[in-house]
N, C-alpha and C positions, 0 to 999 in steps of 0.2 A: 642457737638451735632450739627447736621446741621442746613442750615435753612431750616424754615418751608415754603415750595412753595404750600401748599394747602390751602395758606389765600382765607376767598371768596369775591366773585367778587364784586364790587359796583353793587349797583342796577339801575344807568345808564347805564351800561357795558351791565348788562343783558336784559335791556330796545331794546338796541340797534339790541343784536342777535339775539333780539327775530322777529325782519323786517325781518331776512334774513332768518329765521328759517319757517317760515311761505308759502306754496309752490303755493300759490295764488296771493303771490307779487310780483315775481320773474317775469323774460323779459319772452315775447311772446316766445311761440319756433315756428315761424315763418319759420325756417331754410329748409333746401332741402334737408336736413338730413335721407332720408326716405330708412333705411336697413334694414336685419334681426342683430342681433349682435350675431345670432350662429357661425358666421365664427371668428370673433374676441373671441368668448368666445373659440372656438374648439381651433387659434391659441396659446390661452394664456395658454390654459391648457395642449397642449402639450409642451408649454417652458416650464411652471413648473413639468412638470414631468421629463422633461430632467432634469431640473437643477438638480431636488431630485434624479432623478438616478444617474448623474456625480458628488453628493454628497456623495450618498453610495460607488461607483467605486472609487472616487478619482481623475477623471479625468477632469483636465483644459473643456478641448476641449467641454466637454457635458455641465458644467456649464456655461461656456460663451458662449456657441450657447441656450438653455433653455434663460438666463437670455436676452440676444438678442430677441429671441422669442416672451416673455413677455413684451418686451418697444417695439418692432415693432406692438404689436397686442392693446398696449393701448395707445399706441402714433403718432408711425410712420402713419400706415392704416388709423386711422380714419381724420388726420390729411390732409393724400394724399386725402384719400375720398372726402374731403371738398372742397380743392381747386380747383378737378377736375373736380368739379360740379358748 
């Protein structure tokens, strides 16, 4: 039989996540950060639709432009966003 990886947590462990868990402790959002996130939600969701059609099709080309799509729209964008501000 395998091992068992669902022993539970010390209850320091738990002490601990419970600070970060909490959304009144967490930093200032201070930031200049001030978008709608429709445009990043619109791009993310038509990279995943790519992807899932060049999943049905079979074709390279839709899945790695989808999958591209999707890390430009939760990565790259908000990313460029920030510095440029």
């Amino acid at each position: 039989m395998g091992k068992d990886t669902f022993a539970p947590l010390p209850a320091s462990l738990l002490v601990a996540m419970s600070e970060f868990l909490d959304p009144g402790r967490g930093p200032d959002q201070g930031g200049d950060f001030r978008v709608s996130p429709s445009f990043f939600i619109a791009v993310f969701g038509l990279g995943f639709l790519l992807a899932a059609f060049g999943h049905l099709v079979k074709s390279r080309a839709l899945i790695v432009t989808g999958v591209l799509l999707v890390f430009l729209a939760t990565v790259l964008l908000p990313i460029a966003y920030g510095v440029s501000n």
